[in-house]
C-alpha atoms as a printed R data frame, in Angstrom:
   type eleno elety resid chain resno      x      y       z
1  ATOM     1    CA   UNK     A     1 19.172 -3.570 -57.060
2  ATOM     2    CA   UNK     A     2 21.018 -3.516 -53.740
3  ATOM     3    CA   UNK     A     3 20.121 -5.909 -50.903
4  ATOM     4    CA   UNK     A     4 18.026 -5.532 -47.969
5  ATOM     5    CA   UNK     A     5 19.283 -7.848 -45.989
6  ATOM     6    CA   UNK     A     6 21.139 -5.618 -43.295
7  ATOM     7    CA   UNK     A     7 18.094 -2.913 -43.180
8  ATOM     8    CA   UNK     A     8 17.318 -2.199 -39.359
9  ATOM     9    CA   UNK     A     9 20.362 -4.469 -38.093
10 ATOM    10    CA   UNK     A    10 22.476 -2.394 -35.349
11 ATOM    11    CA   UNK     A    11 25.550 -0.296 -37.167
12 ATOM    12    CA   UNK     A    12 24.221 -0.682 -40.546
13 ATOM    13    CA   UNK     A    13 21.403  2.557 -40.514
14 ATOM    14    CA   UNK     A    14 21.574  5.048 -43.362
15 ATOM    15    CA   UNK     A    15 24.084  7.808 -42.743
16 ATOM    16    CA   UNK     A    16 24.798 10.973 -44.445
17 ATOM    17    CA   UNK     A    17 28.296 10.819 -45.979
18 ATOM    18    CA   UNK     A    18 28.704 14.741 -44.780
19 ATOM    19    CA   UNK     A    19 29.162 13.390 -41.017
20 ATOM    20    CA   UNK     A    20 32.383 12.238 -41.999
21 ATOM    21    CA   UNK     A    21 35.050 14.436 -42.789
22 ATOM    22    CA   UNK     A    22 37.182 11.796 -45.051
23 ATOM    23    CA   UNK     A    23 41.105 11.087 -44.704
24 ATOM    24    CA   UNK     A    24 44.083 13.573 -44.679
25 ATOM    25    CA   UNK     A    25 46.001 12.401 -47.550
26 ATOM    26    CA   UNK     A    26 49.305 11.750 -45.897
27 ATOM    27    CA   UNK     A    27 50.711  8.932 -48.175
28 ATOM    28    CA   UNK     A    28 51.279 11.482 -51.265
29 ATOM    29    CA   UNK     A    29 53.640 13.491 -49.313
30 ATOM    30    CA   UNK     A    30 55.436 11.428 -47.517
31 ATOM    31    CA   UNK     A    31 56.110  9.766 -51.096
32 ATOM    32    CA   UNK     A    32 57.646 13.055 -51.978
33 ATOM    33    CA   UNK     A    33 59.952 13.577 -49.159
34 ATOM    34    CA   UNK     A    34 61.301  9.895 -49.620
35 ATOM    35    CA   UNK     A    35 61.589 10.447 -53.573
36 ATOM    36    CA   UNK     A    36 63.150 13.694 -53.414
37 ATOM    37    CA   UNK     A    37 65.685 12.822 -50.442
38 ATOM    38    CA   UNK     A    38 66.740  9.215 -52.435
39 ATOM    39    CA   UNK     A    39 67.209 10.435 -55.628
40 ATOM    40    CA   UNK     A    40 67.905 14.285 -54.658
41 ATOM    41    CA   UNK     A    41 65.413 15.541 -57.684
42 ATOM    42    CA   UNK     A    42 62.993 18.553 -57.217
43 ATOM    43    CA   UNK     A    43 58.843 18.810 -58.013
44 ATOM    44    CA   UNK     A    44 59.764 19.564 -61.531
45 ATOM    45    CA   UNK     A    45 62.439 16.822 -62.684
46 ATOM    46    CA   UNK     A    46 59.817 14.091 -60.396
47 ATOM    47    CA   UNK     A    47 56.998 15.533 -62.337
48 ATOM    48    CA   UNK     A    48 59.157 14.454 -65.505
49 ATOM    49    CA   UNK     A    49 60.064 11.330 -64.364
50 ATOM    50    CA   UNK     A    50 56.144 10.093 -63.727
51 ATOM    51    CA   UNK     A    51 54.606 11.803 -66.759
């Protein structure tokens, strides 16, 4: 059962998760570009190498 504790303290109200639009995902493909310019390999051959 979660705790009560913070109920009706200021910035911790209910809010609907749909107010926030989430992340971009960035991280993935800048992982790419660095893996493909280092070791020169394409989607394919890095999708082989991580299977």
């Amino acid at each position: 059962m979660p705790s009560r504790a913070l109920d009706g303290q200021p910035g911790f109200a209910a809010e609907p998760v749909s107010g926030y639009p989430g992340g971009q995902p960035v991280l993935l493909s800048q992982a790419f570009e660095l893996a493909t310019q280092e070791t020169g390999l394409g989607v394919r051959e890095l999708a082989q190498e991580l299977a």
